[in-house]
DOROVO-606641 format. One record per residue (C-alpha): residue in one letter; x, y, z. Coordinates in pm, 1 decimal, decimal comma. Example, Ala and Ser with C-alpha at 12.3 -4.5 7.8 and 13.67 -1.06 7.14 Angstrom:
{type = a; u = 1230,0; v = -450,0; w = 780,0}
{type = s; u = 1367,0; v = -106,0; w = 714,0}
This chain:
{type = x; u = 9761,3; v = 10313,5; w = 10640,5}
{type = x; u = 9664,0; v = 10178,0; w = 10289,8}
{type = x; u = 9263,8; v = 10126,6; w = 10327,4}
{type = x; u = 9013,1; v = 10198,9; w = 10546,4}
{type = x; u = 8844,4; v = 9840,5; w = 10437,6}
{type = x; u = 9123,8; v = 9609,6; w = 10278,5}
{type = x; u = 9022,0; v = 9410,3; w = 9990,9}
{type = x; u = 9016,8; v = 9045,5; w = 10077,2}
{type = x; u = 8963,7; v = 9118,8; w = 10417,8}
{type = x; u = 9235,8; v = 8922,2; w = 10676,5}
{type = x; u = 9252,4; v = 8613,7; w = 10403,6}
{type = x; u = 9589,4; v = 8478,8; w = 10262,8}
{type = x; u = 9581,2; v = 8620,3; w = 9895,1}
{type = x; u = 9451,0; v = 8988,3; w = 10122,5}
{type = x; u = 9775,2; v = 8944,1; w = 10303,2}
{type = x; u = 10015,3; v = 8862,0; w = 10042,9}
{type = x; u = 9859,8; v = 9156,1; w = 9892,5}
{type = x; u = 9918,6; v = 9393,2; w = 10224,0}
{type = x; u = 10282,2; v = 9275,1; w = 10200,1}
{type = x; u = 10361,0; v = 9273,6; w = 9846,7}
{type = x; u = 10216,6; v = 9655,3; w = 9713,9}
{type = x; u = 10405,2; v = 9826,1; w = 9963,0}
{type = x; u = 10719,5; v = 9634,7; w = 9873,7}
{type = x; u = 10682,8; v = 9706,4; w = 9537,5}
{type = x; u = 10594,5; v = 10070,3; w = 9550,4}
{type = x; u = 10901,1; v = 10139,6; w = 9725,0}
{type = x; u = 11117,0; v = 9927,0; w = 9535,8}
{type = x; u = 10986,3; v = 10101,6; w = 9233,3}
{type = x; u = 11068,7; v = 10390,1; w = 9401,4}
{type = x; u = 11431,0; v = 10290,5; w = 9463,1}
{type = x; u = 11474,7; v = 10243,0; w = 9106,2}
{type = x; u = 11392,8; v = 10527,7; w = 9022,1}
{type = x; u = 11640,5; v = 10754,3; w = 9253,6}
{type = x; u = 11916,1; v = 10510,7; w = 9196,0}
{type = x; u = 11847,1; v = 10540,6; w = 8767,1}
{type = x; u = 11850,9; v = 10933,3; w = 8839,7}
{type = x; u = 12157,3; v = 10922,1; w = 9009,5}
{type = x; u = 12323,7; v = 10653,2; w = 8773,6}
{type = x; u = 12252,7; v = 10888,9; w = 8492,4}
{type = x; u = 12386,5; v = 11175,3; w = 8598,1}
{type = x; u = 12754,6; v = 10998,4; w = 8695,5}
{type = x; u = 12693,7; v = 10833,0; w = 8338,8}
{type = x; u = 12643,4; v = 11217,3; w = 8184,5}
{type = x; u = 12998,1; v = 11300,9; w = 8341,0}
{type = x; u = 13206,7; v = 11034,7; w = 8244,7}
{type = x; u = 13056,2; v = 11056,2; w = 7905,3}
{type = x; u = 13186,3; v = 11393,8; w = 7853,6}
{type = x; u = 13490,5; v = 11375,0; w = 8083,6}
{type = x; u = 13609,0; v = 11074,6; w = 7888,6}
{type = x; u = 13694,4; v = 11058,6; w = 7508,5}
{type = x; u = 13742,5; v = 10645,2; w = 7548,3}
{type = x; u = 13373,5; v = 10671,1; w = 7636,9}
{type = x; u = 13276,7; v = 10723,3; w = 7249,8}
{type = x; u = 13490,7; v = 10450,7; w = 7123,7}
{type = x; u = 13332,9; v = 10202,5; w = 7368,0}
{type = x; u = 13533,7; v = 10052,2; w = 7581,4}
{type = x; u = 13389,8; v = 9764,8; w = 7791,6}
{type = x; u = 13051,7; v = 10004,4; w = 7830,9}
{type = x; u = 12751,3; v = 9704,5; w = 7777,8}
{type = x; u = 12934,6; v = 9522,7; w = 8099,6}
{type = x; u = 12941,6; v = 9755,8; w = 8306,5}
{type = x; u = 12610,5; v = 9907,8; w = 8189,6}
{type = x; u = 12449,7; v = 9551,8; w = 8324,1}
{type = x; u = 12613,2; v = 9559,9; w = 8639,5}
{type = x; u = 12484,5; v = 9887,5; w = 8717,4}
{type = x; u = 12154,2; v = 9793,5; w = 8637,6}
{type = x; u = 12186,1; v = 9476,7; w = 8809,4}
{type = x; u = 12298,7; v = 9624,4; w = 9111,3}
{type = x; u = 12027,1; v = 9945,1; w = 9096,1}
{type = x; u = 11753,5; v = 9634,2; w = 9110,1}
{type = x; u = 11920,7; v = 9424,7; w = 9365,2}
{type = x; u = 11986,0; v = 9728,9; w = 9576,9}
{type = x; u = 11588,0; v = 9862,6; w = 9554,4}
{type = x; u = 11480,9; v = 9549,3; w = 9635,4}
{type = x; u = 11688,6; v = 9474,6; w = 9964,4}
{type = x; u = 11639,0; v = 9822,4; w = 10041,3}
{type = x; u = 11206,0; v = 9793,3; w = 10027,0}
{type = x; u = 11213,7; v = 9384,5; w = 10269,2}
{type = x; u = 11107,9; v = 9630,7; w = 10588,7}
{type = x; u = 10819,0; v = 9736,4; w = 10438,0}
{type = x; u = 10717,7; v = 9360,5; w = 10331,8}
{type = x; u = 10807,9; v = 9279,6; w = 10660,6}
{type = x; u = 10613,8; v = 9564,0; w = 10894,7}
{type = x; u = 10281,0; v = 9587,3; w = 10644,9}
{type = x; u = 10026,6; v = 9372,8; w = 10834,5}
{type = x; u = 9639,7; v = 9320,2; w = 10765,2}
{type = x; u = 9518,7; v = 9462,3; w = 11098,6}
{type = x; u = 9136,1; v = 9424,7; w = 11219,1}
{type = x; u = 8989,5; v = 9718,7; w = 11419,7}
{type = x; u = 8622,7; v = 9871,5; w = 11546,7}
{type = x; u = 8519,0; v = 10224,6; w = 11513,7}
{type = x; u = 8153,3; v = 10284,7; w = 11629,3}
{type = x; u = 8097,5; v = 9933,1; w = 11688,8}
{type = x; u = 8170,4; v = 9799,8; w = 11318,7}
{type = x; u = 8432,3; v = 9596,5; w = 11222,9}
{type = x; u = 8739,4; v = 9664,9; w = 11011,5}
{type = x; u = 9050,7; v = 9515,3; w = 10869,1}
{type = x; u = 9281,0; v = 9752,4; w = 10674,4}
{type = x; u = 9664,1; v = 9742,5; w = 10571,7}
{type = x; u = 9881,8; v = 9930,8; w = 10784,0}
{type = x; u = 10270,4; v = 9939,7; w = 10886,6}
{type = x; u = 10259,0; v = 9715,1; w = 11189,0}
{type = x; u = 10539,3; v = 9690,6; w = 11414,1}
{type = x; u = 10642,4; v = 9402,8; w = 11640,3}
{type = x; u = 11044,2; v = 9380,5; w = 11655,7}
{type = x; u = 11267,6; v = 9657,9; w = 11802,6}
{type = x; u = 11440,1; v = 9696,8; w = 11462,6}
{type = x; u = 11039,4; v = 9783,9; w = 11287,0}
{type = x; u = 10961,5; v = 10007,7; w = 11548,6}
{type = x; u = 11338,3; v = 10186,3; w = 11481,2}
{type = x; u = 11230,4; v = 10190,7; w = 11122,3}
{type = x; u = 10858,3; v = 10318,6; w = 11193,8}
{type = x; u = 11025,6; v = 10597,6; w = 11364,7}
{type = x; u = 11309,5; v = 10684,2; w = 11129,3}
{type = x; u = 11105,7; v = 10633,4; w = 10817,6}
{type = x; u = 10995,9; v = 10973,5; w = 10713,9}
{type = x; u = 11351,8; v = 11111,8; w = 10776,7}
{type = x; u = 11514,4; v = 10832,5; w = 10594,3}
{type = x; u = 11246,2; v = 10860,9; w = 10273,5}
{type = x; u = 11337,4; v = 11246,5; w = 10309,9}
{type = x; u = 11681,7; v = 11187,5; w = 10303,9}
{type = x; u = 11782,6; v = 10862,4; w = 10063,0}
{type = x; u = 11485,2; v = 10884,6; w = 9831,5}
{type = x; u = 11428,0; v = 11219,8; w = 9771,6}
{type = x; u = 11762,8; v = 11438,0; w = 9850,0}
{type = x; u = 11991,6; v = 11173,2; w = 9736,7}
{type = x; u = 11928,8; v = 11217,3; w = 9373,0}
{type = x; u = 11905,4; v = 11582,4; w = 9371,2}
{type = x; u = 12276,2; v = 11625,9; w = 9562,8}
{type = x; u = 12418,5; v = 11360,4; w = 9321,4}
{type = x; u = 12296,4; v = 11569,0; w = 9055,2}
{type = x; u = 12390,3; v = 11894,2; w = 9155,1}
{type = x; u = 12733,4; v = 11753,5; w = 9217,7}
{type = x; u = 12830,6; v = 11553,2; w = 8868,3}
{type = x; u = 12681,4; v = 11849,4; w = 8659,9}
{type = x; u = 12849,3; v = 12070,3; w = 8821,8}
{type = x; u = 13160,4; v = 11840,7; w = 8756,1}
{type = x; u = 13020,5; v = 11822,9; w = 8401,5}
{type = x; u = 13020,6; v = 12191,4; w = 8334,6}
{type = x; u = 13366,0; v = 12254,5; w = 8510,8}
{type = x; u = 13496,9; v = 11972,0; w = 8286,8}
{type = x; u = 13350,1; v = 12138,3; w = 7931,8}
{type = x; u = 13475,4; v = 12460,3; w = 8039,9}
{type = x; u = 13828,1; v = 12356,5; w = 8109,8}
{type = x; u = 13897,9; v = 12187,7; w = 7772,9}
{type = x; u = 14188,9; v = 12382,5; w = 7676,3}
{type = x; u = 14278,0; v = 12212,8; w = 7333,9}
{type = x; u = 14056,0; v = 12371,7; w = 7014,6}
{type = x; u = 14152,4; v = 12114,3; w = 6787,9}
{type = x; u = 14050,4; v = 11815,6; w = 7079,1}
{type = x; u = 13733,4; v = 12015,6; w = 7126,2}
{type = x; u = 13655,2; v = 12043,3; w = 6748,3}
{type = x; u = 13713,1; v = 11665,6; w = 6758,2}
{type = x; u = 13461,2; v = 11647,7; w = 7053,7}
{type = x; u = 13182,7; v = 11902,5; w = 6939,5}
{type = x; u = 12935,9; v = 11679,5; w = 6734,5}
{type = x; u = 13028,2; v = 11415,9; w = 7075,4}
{type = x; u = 12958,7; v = 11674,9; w = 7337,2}
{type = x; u = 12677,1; v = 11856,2; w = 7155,0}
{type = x; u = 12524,4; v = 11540,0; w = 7152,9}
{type = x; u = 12625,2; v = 11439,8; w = 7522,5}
{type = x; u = 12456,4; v = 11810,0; w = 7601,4}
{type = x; u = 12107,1; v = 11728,2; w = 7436,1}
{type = x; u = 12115,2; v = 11386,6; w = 7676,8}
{type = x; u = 12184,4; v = 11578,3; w = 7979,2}
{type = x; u = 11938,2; v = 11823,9; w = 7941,6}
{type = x; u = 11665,1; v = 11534,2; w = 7929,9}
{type = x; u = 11843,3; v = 11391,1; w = 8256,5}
{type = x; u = 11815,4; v = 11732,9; w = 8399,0}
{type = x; u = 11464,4; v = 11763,3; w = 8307,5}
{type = x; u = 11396,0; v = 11449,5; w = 8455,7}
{type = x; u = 11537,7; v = 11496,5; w = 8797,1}
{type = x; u = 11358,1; v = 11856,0; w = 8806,9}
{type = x; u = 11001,1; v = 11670,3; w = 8709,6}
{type = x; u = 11082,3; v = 11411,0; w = 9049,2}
{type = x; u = 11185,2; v = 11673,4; w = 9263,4}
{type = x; u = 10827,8; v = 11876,1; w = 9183,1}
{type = x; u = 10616,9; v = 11582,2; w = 9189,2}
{type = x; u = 10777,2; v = 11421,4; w = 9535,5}
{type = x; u = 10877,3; v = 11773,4; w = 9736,5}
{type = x; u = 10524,5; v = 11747,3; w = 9853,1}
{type = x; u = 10484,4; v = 11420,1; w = 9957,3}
{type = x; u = 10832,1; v = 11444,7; w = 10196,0}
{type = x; u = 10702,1; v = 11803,6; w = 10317,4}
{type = x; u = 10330,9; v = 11660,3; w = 10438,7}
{type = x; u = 10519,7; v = 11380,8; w = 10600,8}
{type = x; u = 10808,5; v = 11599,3; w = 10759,0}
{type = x; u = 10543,6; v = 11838,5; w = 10884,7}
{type = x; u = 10331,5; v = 11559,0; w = 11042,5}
{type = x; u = 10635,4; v = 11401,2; w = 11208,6}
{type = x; u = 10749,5; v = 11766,6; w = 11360,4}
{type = x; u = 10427,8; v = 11957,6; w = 11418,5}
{type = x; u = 10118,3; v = 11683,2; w = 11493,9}
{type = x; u = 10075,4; v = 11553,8; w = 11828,9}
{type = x; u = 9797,8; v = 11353,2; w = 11953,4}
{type = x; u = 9746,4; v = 11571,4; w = 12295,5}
{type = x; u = 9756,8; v = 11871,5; w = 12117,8}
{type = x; u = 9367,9; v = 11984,4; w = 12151,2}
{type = x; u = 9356,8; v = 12187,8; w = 11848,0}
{type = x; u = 9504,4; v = 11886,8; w = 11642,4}
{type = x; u = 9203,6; v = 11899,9; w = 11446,0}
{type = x; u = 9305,0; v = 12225,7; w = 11257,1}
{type = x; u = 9642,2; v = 12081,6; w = 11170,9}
{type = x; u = 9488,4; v = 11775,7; w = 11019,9}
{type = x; u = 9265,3; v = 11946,6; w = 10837,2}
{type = x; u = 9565,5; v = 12085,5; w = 10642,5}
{type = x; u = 9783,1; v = 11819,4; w = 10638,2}
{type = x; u = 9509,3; v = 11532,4; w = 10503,3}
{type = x; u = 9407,5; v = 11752,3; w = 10193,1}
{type = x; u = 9820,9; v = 11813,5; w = 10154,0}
{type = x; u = 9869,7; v = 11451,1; w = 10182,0}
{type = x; u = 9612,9; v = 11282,0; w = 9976,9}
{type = x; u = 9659,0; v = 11602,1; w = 9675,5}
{type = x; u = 10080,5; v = 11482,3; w = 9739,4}
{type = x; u = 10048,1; v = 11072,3; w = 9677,7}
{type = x; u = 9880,8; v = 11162,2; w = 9350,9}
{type = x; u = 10092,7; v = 11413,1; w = 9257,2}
{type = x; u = 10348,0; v = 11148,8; w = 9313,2}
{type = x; u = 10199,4; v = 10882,0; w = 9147,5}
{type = x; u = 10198,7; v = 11092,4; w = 8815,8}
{type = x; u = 10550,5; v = 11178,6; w = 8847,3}
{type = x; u = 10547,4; v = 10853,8; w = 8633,8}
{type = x; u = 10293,5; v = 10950,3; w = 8374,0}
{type = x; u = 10455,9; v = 11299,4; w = 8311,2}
{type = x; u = 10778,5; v = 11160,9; w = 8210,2}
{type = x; u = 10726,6; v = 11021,8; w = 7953,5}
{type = x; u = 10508,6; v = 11369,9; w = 7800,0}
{type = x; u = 10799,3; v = 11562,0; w = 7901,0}
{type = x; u = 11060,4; v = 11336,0; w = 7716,4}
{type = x; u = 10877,4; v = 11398,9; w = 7416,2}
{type = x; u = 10953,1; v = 11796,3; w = 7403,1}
{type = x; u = 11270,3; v = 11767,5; w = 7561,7}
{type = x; u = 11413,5; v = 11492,0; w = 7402,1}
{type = x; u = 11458,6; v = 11499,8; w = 7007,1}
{type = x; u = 11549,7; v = 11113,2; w = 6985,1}
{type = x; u = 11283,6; v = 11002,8; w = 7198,5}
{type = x; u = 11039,0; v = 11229,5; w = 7013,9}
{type = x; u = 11190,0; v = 11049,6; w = 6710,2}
{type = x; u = 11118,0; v = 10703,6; w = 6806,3}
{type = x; u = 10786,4; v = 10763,2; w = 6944,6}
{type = x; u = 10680,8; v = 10943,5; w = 6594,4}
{type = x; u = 10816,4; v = 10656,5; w = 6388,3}
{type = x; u = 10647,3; v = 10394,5; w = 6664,0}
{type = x; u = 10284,0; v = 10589,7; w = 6560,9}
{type = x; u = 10394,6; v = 10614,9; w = 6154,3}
{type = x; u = 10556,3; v = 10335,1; w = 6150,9}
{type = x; u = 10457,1; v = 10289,0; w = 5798,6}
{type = x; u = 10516,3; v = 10649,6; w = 5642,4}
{type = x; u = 10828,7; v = 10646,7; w = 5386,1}
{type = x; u = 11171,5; v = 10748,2; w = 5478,2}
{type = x; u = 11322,8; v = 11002,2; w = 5288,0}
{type = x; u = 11582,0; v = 11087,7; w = 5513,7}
{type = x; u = 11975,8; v = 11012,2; w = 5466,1}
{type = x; u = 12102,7; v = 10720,3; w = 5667,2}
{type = x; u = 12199,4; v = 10813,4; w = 6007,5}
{type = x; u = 12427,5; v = 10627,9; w = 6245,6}
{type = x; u = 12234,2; v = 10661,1; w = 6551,4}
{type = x; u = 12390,2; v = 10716,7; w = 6883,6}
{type = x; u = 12302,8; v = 10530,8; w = 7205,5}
{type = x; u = 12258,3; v = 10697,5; w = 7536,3}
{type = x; u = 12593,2; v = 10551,8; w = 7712,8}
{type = x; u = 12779,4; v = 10733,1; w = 7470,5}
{type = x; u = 12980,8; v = 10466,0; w = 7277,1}
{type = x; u = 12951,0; v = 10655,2; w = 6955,6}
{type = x; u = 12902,2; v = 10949,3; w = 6726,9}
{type = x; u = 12637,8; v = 11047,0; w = 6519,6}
{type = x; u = 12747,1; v = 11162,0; w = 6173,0}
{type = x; u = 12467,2; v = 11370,9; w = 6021,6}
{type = x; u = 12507,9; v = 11295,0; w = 5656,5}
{type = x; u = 12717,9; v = 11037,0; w = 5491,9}
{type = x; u = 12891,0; v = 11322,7; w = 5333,0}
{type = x; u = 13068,7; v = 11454,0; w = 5616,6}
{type = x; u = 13186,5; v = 11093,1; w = 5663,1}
{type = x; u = 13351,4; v = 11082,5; w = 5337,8}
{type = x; u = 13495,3; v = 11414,2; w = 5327,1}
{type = x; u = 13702,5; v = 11324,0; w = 5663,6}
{type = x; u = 13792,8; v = 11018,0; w = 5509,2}
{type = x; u = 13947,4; v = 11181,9; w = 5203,2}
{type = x; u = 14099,6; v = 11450,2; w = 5425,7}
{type = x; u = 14262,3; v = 11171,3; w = 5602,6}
{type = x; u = 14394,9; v = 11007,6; w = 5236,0}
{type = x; u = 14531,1; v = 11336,3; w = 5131,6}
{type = x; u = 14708,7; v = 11395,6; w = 5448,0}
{type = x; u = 14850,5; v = 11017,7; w = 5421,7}
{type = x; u = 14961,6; v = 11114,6; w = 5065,6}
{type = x; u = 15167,4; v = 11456,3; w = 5182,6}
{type = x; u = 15345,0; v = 11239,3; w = 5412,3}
């Protein structure tokens, strides 16, 4: 249920619009969990994998994972474009229409019934077990390097590789706060409520407050990300300060910046470029 009165009423533009927010709140949704998840395999292979920094084929397959998160969220959200109906109704003799998930095939009411338990389970646990399972692959994998003079090679890569997973991390924590919520309102309704139950009335009475206080608190997953991104993340913070002063001087040395797939490293100064450079000479000379 999406309104009590449905803008539009029962009209054509009021039913495209029945059909196409739901659609796109999921599919939004979808791309969210499947970015989470992306980013965390990304954060492994970019510190399992020293061919990661120098490049190799990365914008490619970067698109086709994007391409394929989008395709994927969008195939994934048709049922509710297809069970959202405008539906008219009467309660104490006055006429309605609202929005509502409408079932009229076997395979909608399937989906009406397994909905809750397959939000729970693909849009919400998902993300959190592919997390939990490539940083923990992640941290196994920094603690095994064995070689000092491969790690000293790695340390400005990984340090940086660190910083980028911790804003990942923080990310995934943020949606698993704002959503945990939502799932447990609906999960409870699904297992506890039942219509016959005469003292249904108390349980509602919980669950709407828990419900209506859990869609907004899901809604701003979206505008706390980008506030917690800004302490978290020291490039973001960067960008977003030189987006605001975009006209203050720069004193600073030139920096190579880094993007976040990894294909590169960051050399803080130009200085520590050219002293490996002439360690490199004088160790061509010896030879």
């Amino acid at each position: 249920l999406l309104a009590q009165k449905w803008p539009f009423g029962d009209s054509e533009f009021g039913q495209f619009l029945c059909k196409f927010l739901p659609f796109i709140q999921k599919a939004s949704v979808g791309i969210t969990v499947l970015n989470l998840c992306a980013l965390s395999v990304d954060r492994y292979r970019a510190v399992a994998s020293w061919s990661r920094v120098q490049g190799i084929g990365i914008p490619m397959i970067t698109a086709i994972e994007i391409f394929s998160i989008w395709l994927l969220s969008f195939i994934l959200a048709i049922p509710e474009a297809i069970g959202f109906a405008v539906v008219p109704f009467k309660y104490k003799d006055e006429g309605y229409v609202t929005c509502m998930l409408n079932p009229t095939t076997n395979f909608m009411l399937f989906y009406k019934d397994a909905k809750d338990w397959w939000l729970f389970g693909f849009y919400f646990c998902m993300p959190l077990a592919c997390t939990a399972i490539f940083y923990t692959l992640m941290t196994c994998e920094m603690l095994n390097r064995r070689n000092s003079n491969l790690r000293i090679a790695l340390s400005e890569h990984l340090k940086q590789r660190r910083e980028v997973a911790k804003t990942v991390f923080c990310l995934v924590v943020i949606f698993a706060l704002c959503w945990f919520p939502l799932h447990l309102s609906r999960i409870l309704k699904k297992m506890v409520y039942n219509e016959r139950d005469p003292g249904r009335c108390e349980l509602l009475s919980f669950l709407l407050p828990l419900d209506y206080i859990s869609i907004n608190l899901a809604t701003m997953n979206s505008c706390i990300n980008p506030i917690a991104l800004y302490f978290v993340s020291k490039k973001f913070k960067n960008c977003f300060q030189s987006c605001l002063c975009c006209c203050c001087s720069q004193s600073k040395s030139l920096v190579t910046s880094v993007p976040m797939n990894g294909t590169s490293i960051q050399w803080k100064n130009q200085e520590l470029n050219n002293h490996n450079t002439d360690r490199s000479s004088h160790k061509d000379s010896i030879n």
